[in-house]
C-alpha positions as CSV (number, residue, x, y, z in Angstrom):
1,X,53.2,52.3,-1.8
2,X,55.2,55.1,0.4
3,X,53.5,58.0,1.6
4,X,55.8,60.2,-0.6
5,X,54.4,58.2,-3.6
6,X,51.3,59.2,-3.2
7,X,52.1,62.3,-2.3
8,X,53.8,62.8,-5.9
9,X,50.8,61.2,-7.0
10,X,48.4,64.3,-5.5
11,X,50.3,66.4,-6.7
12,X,50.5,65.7,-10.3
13,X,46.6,65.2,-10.3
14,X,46.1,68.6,-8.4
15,X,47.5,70.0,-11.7
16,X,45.6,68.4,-14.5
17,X,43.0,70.1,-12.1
18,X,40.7,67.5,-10.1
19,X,37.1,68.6,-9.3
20,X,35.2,69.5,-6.6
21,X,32.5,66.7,-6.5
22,X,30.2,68.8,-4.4
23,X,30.1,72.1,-6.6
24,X,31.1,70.6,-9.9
25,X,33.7,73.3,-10.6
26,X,36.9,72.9,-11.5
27,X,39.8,73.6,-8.9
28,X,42.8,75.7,-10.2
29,X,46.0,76.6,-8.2
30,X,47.7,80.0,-8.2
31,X,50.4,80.9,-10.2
32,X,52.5,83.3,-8.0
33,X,55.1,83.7,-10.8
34,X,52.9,86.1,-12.3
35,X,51.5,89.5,-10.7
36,X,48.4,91.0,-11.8
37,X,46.4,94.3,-11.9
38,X,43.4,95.3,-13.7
39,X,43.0,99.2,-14.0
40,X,40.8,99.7,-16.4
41,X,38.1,97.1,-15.4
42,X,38.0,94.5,-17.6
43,X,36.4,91.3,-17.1
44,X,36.9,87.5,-17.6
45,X,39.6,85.2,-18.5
46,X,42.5,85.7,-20.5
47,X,44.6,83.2,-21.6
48,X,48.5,83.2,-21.9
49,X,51.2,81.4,-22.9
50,X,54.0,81.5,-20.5
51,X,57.5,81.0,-22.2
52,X,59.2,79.1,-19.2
53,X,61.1,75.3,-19.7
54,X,58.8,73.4,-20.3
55,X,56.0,75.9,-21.5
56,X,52.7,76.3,-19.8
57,X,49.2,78.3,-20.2
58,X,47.5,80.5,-17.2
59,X,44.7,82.3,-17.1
60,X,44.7,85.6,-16.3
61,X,41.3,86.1,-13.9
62,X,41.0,89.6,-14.5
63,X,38.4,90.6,-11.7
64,X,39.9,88.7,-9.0
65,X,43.4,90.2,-10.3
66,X,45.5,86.4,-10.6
67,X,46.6,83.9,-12.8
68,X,45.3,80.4,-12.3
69,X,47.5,77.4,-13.6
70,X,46.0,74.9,-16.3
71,X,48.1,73.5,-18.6
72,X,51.8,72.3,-17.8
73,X,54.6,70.4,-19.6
74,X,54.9,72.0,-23.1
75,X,51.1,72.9,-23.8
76,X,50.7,76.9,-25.7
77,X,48.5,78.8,-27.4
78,X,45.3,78.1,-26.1
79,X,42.5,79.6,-27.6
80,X,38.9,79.7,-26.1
81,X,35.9,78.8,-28.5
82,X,33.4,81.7,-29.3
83,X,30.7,80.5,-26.3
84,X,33.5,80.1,-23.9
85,X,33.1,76.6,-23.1
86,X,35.8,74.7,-25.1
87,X,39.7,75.0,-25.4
88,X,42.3,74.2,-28.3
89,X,45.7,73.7,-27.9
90,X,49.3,73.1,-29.2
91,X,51.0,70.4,-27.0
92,X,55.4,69.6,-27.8
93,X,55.0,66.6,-25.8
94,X,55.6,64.4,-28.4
95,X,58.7,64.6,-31.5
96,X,55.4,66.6,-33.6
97,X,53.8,69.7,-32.1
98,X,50.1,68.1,-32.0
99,X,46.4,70.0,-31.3
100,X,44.1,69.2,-29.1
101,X,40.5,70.0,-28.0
102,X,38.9,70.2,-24.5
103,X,36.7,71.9,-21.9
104,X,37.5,75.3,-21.2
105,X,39.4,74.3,-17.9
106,X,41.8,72.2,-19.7
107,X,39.7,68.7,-18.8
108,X,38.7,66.0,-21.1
109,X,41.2,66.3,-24.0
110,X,40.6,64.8,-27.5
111,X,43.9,64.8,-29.3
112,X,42.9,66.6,-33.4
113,X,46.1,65.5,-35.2
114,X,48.1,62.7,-35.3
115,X,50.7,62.4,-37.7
116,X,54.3,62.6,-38.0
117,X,54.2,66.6,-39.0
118,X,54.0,69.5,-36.9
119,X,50.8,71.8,-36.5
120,X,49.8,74.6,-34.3
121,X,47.4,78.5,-34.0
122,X,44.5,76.4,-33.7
123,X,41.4,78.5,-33.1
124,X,37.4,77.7,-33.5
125,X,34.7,77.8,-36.0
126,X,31.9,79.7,-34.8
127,X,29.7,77.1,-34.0
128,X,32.4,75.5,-31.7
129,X,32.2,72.3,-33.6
130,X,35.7,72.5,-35.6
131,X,39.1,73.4,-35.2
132,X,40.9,75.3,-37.9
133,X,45.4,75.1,-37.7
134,X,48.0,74.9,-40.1
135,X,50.1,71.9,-40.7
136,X,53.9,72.4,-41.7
137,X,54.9,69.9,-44.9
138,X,57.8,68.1,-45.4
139,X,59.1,71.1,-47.6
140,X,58.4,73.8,-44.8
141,X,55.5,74.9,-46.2
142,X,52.6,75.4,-44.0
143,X,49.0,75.1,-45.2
144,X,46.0,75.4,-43.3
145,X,43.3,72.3,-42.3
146,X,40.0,72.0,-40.4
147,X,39.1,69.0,-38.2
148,X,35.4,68.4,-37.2
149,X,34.8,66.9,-33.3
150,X,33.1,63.8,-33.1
151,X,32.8,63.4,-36.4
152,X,34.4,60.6,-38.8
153,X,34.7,62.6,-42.1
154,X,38.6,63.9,-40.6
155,X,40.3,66.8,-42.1
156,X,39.8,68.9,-44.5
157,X,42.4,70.9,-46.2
158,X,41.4,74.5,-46.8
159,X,44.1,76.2,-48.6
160,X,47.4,74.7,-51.1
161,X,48.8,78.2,-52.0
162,X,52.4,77.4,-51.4
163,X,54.7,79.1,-48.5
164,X,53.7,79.7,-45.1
165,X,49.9,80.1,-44.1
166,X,49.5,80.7,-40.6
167,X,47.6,82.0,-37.2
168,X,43.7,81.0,-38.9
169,X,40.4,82.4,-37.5
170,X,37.1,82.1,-38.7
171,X,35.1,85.2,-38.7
172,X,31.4,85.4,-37.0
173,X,29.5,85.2,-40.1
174,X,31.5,81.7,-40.6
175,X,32.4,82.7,-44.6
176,X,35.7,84.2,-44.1
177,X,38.7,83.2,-42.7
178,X,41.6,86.0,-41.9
179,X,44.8,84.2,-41.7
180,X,48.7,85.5,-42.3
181,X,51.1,84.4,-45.2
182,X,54.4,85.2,-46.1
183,X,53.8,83.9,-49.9
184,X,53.9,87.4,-50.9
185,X,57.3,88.4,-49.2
186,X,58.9,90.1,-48.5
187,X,57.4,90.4,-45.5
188,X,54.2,88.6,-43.9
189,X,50.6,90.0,-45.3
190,X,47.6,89.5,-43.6
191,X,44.9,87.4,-46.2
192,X,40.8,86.6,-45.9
193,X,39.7,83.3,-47.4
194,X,36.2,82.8,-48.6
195,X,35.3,79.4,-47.2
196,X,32.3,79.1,-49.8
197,X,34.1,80.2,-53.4
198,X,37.7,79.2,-51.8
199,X,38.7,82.4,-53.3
200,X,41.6,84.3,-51.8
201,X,42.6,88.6,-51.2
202,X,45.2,90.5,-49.1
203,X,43.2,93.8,-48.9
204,X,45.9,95.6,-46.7
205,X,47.9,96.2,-50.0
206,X,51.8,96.3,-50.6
207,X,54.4,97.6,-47.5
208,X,58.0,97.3,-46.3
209,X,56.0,96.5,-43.7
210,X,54.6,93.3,-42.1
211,X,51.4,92.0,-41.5
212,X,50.4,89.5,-39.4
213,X,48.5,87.5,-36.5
214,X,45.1,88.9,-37.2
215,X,41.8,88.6,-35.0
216,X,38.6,89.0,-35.9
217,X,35.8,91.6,-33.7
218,X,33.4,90.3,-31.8
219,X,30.8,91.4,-34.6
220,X,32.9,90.5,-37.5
221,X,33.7,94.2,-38.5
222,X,36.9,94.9,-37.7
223,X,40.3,92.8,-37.7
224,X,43.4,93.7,-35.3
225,X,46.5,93.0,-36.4
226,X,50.2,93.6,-35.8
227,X,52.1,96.1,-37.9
228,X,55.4,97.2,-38.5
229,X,59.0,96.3,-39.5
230,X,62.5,95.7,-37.3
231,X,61.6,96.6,-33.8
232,X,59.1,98.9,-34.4
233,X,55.6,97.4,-34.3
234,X,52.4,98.2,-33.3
235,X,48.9,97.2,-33.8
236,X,46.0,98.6,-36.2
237,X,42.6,97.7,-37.0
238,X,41.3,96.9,-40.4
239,X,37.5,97.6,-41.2
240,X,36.5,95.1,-43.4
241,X,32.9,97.4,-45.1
242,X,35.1,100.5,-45.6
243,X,38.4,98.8,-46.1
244,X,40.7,101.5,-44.0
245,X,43.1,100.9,-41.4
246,X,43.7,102.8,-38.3
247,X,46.5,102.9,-35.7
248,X,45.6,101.5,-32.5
249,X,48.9,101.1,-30.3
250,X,52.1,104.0,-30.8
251,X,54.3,102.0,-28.0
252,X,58.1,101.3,-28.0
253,X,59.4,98.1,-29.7
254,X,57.0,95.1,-30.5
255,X,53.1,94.7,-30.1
256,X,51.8,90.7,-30.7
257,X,49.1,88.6,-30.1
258,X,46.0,90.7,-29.6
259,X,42.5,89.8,-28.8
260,X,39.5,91.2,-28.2
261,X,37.2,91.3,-25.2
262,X,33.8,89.7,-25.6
263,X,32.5,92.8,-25.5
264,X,34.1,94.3,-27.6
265,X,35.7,97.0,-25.7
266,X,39.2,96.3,-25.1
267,X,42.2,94.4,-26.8
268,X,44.7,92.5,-25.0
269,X,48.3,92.3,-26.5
270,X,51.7,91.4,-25.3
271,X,54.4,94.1,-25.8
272,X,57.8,94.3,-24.9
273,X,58.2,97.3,-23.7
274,X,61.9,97.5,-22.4
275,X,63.2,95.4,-25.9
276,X,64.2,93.0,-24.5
277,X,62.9,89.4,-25.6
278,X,60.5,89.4,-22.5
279,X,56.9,90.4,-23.0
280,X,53.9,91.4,-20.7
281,X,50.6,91.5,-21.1
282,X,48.9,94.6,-21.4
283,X,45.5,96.2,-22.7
284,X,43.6,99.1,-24.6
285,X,40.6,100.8,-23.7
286,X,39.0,101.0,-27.2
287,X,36.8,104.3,-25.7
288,X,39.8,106.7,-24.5
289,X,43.2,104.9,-26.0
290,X,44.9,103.8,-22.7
291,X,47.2,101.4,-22.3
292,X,47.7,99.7,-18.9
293,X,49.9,97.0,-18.4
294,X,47.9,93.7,-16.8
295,X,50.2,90.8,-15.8
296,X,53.9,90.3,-15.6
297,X,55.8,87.3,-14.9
298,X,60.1,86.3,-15.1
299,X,59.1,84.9,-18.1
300,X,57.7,86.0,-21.7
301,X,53.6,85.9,-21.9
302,X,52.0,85.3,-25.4
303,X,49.6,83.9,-27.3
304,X,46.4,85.8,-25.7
305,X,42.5,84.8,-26.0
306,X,40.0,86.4,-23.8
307,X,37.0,84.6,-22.5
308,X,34.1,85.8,-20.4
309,X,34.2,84.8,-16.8
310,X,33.8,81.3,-15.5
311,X,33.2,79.8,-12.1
312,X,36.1,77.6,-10.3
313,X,37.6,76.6,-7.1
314,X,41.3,77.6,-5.8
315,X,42.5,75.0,-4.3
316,X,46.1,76.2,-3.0
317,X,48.6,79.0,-3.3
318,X,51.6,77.6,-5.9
319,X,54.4,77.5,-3.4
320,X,56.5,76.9,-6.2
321,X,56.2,79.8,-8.1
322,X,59.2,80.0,-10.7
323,X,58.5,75.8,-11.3
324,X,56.5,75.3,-14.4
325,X,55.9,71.7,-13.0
326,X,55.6,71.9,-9.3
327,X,53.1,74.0,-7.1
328,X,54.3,72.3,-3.8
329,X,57.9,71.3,-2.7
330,X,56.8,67.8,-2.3
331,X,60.1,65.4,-1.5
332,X,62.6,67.1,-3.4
333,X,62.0,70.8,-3.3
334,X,61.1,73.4,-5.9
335,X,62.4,72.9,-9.2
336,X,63.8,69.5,-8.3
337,X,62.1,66.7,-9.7
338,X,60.2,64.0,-7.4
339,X,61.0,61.5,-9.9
340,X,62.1,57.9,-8.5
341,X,64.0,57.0,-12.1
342,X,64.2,53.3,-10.7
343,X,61.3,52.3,-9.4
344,X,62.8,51.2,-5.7
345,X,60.8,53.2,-3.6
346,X,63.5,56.3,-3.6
347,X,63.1,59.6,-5.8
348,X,66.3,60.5,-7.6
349,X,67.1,63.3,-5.3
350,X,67.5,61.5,-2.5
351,X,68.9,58.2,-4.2
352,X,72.8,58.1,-4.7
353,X,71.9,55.5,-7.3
354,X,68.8,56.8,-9.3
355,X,69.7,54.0,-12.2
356,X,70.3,50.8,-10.2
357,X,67.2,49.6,-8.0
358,X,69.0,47.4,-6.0
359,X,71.3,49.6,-4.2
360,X,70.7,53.2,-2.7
361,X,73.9,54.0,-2.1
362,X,77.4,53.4,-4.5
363,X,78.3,51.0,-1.5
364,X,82.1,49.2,-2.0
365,X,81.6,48.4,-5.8
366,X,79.7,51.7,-6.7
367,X,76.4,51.9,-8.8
368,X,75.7,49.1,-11.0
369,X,77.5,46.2,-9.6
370,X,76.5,44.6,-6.1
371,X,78.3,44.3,-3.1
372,X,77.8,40.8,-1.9
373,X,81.1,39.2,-1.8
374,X,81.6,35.9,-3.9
375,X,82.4,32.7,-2.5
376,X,84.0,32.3,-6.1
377,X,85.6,35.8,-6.0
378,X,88.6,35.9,-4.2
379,X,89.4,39.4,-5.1
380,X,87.4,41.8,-3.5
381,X,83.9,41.2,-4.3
382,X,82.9,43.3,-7.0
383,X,82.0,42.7,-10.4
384,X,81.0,44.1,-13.8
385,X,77.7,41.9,-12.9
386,X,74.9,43.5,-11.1
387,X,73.4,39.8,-10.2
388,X,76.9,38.0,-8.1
389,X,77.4,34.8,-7.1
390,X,77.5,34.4,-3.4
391,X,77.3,31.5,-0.5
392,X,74.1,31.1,-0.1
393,X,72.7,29.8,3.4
394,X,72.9,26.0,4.5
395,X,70.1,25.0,6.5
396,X,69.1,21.5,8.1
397,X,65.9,20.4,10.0
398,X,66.8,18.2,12.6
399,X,66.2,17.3,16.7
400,X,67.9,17.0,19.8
401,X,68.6,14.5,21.5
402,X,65.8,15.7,23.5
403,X,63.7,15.3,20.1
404,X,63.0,19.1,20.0
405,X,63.6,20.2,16.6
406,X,66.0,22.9,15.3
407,X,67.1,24.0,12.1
408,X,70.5,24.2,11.8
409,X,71.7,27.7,9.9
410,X,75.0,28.0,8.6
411,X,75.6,31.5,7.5
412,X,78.4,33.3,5.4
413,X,77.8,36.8,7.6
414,X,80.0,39.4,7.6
415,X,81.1,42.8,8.8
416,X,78.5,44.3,6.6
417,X,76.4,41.5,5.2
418,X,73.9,39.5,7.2
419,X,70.8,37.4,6.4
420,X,67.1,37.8,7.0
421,X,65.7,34.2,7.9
422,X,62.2,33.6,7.3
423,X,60.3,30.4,8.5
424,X,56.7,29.5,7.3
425,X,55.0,26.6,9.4
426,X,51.1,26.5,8.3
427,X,49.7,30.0,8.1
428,X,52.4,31.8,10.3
429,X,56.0,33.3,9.6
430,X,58.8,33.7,11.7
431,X,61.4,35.9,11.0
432,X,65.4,36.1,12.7
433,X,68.0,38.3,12.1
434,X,71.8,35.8,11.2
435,X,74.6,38.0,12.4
436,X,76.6,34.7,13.3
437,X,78.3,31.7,11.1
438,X,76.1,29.3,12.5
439,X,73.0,29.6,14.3
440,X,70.3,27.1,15.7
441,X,66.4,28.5,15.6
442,X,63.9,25.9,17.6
443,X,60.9,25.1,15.7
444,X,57.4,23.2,16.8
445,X,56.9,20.8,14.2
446,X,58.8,19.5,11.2
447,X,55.3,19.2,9.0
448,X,54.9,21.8,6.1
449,X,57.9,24.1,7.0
450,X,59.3,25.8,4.3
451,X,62.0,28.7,4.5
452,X,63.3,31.8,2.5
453,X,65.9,34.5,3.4
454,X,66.9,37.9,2.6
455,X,70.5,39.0,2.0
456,X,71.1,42.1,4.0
457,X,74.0,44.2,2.9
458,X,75.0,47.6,4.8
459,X,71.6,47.6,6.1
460,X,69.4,47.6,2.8
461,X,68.2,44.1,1.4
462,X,69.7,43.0,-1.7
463,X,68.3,39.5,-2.5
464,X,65.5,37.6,-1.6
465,X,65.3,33.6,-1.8
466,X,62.5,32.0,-3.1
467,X,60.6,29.6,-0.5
468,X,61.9,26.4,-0.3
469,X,60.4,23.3,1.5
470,X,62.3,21.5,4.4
471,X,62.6,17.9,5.1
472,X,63.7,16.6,8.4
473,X,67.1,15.2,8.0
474,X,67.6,11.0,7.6
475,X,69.7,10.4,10.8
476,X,67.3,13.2,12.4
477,X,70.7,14.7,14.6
């Protein structure tokens, strides 16, 4: 294989993130795309999505202020299980949005669901051993499920109530599950589920207003959700022993996606804060009530869950940084594929003929169709065929008067095309270049000789013969 091959080949590996053998950690490259800064003094990981084509997750390493690349290629909303160790994901890859499980850093993925409907807001039971998501019905209805790893009892379906039942988390105590609907409309509510009656309540009460995307506290107390209607919403905390709500964010526009720290002393949104249909990620100290903004990037972040802080490797600065794919220019450059479509040693961006692995170049007879001339053609030379006939070469084994033997090589050569002889006598090949009609090439003994050739056209082989054995000739001259 090419150097360049493998050199696509690193690089795809470096970003489904290798380890380093000698410390066990996982190795993560930077994300330039995305600034960050850290004020207030948070720590740990924070998950994002960011909303670029294809999508991709980051972490956001708040104490060493920069986002670390994990998951490429259409993968969002990862959320981090309760000890920190485990991930689960949504992944577009396929025709059905599908969720997955694995490590923390993205490695060793077990794929949850598997079925021709879409799911996604996967997050964890408390023990880490189950993933709770909604699956969207043929009807558009959305109902929420639970999946057990490693076990073979499957699914279970948690909820038939009809509508759209999304965003699940289980709280600490592992009995309730806050979830948002929009069965009630108008409007989205924010719901608890009691996993051990299966009985249902939407305590916020009746609004204009929406409810939705709720996350449980750290001790189970509290749920943060977003509130509001149009563009103007913000988030609020519900207390779930003395059932009141309080205002937590009064910014400009929309507030999403919040989550706690493990501490319990700060919660990360995304907001955006100039209306347009970008957002940032920013955070609230829970003590004083500022808001500082924590990473920005050309594209929209969402989706957040905060982790505590794990140990890894950075194995390169993304040179590449508005690529979702690429964190090295590799053959073809920044946001240019390194693709080779055809298999013939050549990625796309440098091949004039990315579909046809015969020819590099359009040539005479363009893409497609081959450029040796016929000896039936007497147009000329192209086809509609990709495979032509041509004259193929004529060659004799014979001697000299002196007995030496020859073969004797007639060639159809031309200004362009030319053949690549190759002789095999025993263990060893010979090789000669035919520029000329006819050629003589001395040989050492006529025993076990067996010939091939290659048609060379404009420089770049076309066709290769198959090996043929040769039989010195009856009158021998």
């Amino acid at each position: 294989m090419r150097k360049y091959k493998w050199s696509l080949v690193a690089l795809l590996l470096s970003i489904v993130l290798p380890y380093d053998t000698a410390r066990g950690d996982p190795i993560f490259s930077l994300d330039s795309d995305i600034s960050v800064s850290n004020e207030l003094g948070g720590r740990g990981l924070i998950a994002v999505t960011v909303e670029s084509t294809p999508t991709r997750v980051v972490y956001i390493d708040l104490e060493n202020q920069r986002a670390l690349r994990v998951l490429n290629d259409d993968n969002s909303w990862l959320m981090f299980s309760p000890n920190g160790e485990k991930a689960t994901f949504t992944s577009s890859k396929s025709k059905y949005d599908q969720v997955f499980a694995a490590d923390w850093d993205g490695s060793n993925q077990v794929q949850l669901t598997n079925n021709n409907l879409n799911h996604g807001n996967p997050s964890w039971t408390r023990d880490s051993g189950a993933v709770v998501y909604f699956e969207e019905n043929e009807d558009g209805n959305k109902e929420l499920f639970q999946t057990m790893l490693g076990s073979a009892q499957g699914r279970t379906r948690l909820t038939n109530f009809g509508g759209r039942n999304t965003t699940p988390q289980i709280s600490p105590t592992s009995d309730l599950i806050t979830y948002s609907t929009d069965r009630l409309s108008p409007g989205w509510d924010v719901c608890l589920l009691d996993l051990r009656s299966r009985e249902g309540s939407c305590p916020l009460g009746s609004s204009t207003e929406s409810f939705c995307r709720p996350q449980w506290s750290p001790d189970g107390i509290s749920i943060v959700y977003s509130r509001g209607a149009d563009d103007k919403v913000d988030l609020f905390t519900f207390d779930t022993r003395s059932q009141k709500s309080l205002r937590l964010t009064a910014l400009p526009h929309k507030v999403y996606d919040a989550s706690w720290s493990p501490d319990g002393q700060y919660v990360a949104f995304v907001h955006n804060e100039d209306g347009s249909a970008k957002y940032v990620l920013r955070v609230i100290r829970l003590s004083d009530g500022i808001v500082s903004t924590l990473a920005r990037s050309t594209h929209s972040l969402r989706y957040t869950s905060w982790t505590a802080t794990h140990s890894y490797t950075v194995v390169r600065e993304d040179s590449c940084p508005t690529d979702p794919i690429k964190s090295e220019p590799g053959t073809c450059g920044c946001e240019v594929s390194d693709i080779d479509s055809d298999l013939d040693g050549l990625p796309d961006c440098e091949d004039s003929c990315p579909m046809d692995s015969l020819k590099f170049v359009p040539g005479r007879c363009g893409c497609g169709n081959s450029d040796l001339i016929s000896s039936l053609d007497q147009g000329n030379g192209c086809t509609d065929s990709k495979i032509v006939t041509y004259a193929p070469l004529e060659i004799a084994l014979k001697k000299d008067k002196r007995s030496h033997l020859y073969l004797l090589v007639t060639a159809p050569v031309g200004s362009t095309v030319y053949y690549l002889l190759r002789i095999r006598s025993g263990d060893k090949i010979i090789e000669k270049i035919l520029k000329k009609p006819r050629s003589r090439v001395a040989v050492r003994r006529a025993r076990n000789i067996s010939v091939s050739y290659v048609v060379i056209v404009e420089g770049v082989p076309r066709y290769s013969d198959d090996w043929k054995p040769l039989k010195l000739a009856k009158n021998g001259h």
